[in-house]
C-alpha positions as CSV (number, residue, x, y, z in Angstrom):
1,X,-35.6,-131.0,-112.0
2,X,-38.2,-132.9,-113.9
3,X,-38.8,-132.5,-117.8
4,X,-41.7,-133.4,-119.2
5,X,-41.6,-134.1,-123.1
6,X,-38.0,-134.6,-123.2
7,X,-37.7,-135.7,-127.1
8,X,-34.0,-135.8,-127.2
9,X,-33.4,-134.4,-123.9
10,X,-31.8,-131.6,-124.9
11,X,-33.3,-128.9,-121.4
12,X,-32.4,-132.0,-119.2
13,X,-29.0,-132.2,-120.0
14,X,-28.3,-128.5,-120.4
15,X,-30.3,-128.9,-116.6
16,X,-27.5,-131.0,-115.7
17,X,-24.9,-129.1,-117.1
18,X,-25.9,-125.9,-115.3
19,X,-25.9,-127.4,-111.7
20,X,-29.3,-129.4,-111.4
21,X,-28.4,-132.0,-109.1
22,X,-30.4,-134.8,-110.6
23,X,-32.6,-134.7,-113.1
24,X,-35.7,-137.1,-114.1
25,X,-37.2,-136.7,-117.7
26,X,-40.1,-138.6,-119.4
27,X,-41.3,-138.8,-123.1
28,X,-44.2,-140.5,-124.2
29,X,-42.5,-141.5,-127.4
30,X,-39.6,-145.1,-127.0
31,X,-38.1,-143.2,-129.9
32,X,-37.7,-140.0,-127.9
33,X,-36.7,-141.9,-124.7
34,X,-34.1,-143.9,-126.6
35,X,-32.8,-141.0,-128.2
36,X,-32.3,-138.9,-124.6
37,X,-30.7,-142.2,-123.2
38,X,-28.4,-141.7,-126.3
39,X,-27.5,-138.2,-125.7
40,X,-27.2,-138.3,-121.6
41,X,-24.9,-141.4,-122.2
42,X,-22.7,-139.2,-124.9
43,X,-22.5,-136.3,-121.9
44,X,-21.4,-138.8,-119.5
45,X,-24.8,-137.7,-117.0
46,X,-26.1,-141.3,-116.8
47,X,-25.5,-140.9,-112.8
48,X,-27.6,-137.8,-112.6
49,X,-30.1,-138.0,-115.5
50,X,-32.8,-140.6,-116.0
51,X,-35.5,-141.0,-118.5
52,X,-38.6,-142.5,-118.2
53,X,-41.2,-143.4,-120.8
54,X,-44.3,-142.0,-119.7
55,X,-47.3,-139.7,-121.0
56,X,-46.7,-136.8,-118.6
57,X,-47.1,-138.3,-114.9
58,X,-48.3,-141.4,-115.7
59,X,-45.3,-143.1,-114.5
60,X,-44.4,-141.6,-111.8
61,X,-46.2,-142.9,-108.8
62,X,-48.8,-140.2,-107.5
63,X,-47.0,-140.8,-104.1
64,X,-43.3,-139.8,-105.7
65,X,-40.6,-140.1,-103.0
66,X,-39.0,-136.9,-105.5
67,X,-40.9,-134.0,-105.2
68,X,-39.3,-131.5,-108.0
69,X,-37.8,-127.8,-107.3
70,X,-38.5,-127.4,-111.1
71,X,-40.6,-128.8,-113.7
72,X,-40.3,-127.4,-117.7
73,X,-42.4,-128.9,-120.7
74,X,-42.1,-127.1,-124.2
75,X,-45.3,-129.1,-124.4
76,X,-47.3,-129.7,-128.2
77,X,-49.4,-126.7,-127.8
78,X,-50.7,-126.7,-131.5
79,X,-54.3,-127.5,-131.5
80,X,-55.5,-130.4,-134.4
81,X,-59.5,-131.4,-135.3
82,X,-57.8,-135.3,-134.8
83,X,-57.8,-137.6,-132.0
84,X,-54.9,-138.5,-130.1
85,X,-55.3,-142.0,-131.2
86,X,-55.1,-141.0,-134.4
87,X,-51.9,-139.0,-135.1
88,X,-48.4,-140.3,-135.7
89,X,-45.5,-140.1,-132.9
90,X,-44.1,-137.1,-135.2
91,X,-47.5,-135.6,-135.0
92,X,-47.8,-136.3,-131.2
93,X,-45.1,-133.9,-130.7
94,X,-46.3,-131.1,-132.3
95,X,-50.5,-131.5,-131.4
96,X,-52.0,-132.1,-128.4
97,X,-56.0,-132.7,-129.6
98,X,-58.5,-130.9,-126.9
99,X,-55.5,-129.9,-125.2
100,X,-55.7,-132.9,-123.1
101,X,-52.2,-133.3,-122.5
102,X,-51.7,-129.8,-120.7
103,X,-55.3,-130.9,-118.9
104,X,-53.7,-133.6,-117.4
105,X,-50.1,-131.6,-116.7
106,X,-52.3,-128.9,-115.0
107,X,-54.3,-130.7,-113.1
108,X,-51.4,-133.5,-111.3
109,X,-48.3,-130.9,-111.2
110,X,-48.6,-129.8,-108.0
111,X,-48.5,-133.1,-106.4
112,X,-44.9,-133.5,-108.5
113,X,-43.8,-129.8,-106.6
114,X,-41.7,-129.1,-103.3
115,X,-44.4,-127.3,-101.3
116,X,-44.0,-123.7,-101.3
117,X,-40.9,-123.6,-103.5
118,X,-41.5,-125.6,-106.6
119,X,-41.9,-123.8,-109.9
120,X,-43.3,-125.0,-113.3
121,X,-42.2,-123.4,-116.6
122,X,-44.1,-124.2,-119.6
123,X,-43.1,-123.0,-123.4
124,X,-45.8,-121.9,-125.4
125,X,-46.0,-120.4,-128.9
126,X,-48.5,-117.4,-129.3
127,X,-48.2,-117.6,-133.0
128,X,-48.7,-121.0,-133.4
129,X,-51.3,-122.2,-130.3
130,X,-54.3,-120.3,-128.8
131,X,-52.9,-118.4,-125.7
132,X,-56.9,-118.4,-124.9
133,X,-57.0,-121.6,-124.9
134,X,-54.3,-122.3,-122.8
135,X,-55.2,-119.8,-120.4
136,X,-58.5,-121.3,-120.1
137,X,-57.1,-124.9,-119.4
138,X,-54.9,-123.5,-116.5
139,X,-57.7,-121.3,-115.1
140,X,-59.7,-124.8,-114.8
141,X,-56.9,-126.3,-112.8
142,X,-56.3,-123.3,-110.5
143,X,-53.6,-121.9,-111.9
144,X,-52.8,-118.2,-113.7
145,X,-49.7,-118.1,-116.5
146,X,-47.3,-115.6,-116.1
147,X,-44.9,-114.4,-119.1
148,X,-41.6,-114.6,-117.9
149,X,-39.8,-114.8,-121.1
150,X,-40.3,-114.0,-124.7
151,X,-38.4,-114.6,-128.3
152,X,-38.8,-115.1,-132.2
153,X,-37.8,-118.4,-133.6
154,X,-35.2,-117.6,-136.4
155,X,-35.3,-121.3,-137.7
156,X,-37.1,-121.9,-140.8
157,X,-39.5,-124.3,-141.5
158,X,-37.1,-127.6,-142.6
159,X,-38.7,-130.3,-140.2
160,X,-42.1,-130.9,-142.3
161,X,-44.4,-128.6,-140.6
162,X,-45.3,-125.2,-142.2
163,X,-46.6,-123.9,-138.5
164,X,-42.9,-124.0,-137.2
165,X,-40.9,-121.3,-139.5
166,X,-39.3,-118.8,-138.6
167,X,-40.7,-115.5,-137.1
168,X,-42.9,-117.8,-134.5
169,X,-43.5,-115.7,-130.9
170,X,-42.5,-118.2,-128.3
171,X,-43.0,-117.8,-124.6
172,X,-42.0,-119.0,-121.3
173,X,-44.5,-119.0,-118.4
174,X,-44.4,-119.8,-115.0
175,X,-47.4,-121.2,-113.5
176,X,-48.8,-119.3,-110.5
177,X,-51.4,-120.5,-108.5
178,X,-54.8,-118.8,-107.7
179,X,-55.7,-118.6,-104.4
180,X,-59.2,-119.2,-103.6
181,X,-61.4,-117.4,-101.6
């Protein structure tokens, strides 16, 4: 299992707690990596769970020995009119400016895949993010989303950002990919 985004590895270590065998996850963010490190350590998973700082692939050769059955990022799907270079590491979580991070994701996943088996799982807010938008970004890479699972937050807003309160539609989707002709 590989998950992208990690923040304080919360999927990755439920991952290995629900029979992944290993489990790789990356965060873009030394306070996010540090953080995970923190948390596998205090679930005694060191020996199956690794973090990696890294801005989606980027760290992970393009040759990986590990090719992943799964792959999950609850990615920062809320578009921003600011560039990436711009915003702070809390901001970085929440916006992902032109989309470019789920550009990149889209485009290098399948290389990160088992052939024929892997599966990719991306959470996505309808409420909050254009599902348009998104769909459009995976159509460019060759892929289709598929709703697999959907839910209403029930948190309120108490981490700074009005867009996250409660009564947020949040999605799963697999991505499928398009055959061409």
């Amino acid at each position: 299992m590989l998950e992208l985004g990690t923040g304080a590895g919360y999927n990755a270590i439920l991952g290995a707690l629900n029979g992944a065998i290993y489990v790789t996850c990356t965060d873009v963010s030394q306070v996010a990596v540090n953080n995970a490190q923190e948390n596998i350590d205090n679930h005694q998973l060191g020996n199956r769970v690794t973090v990696i700082r890294s801005d989606v692939f980027d760290s992970l050769p393009s040759e990986c020995k590990y090719k992943f059955d799964l792959i999950f990022w609850n990615f920062p799907f809320v578009h921003i009119n600011k560039p990436a270079s711009e915003l702070t590491d809390l901001e970085r979580c929440v916006y992902d400016p032109e989309h470019e991070g789920i550009d990149k994701c889209l485009r290098d996943i399948k290389q990160f895949l088992v052939p024929d088996r892997g599966r990719a799982f991306f959470a996505f807010s309808t409420t909050l993010a254009s599902m348009e938008q998104f769909s459009d970004v995976a159509a460019k890479n060759n892929w289709k989303l598929q709703l697999v699972n959907e839910y209403e937050t029930t948190v309120g807003d108490d981490i700074g950002f009005e867009e996250a309160g409660a009564g947020a539609q949040l999605g799963i989707y697999e991505i499928i990919e398009l055959k061409r002709n």
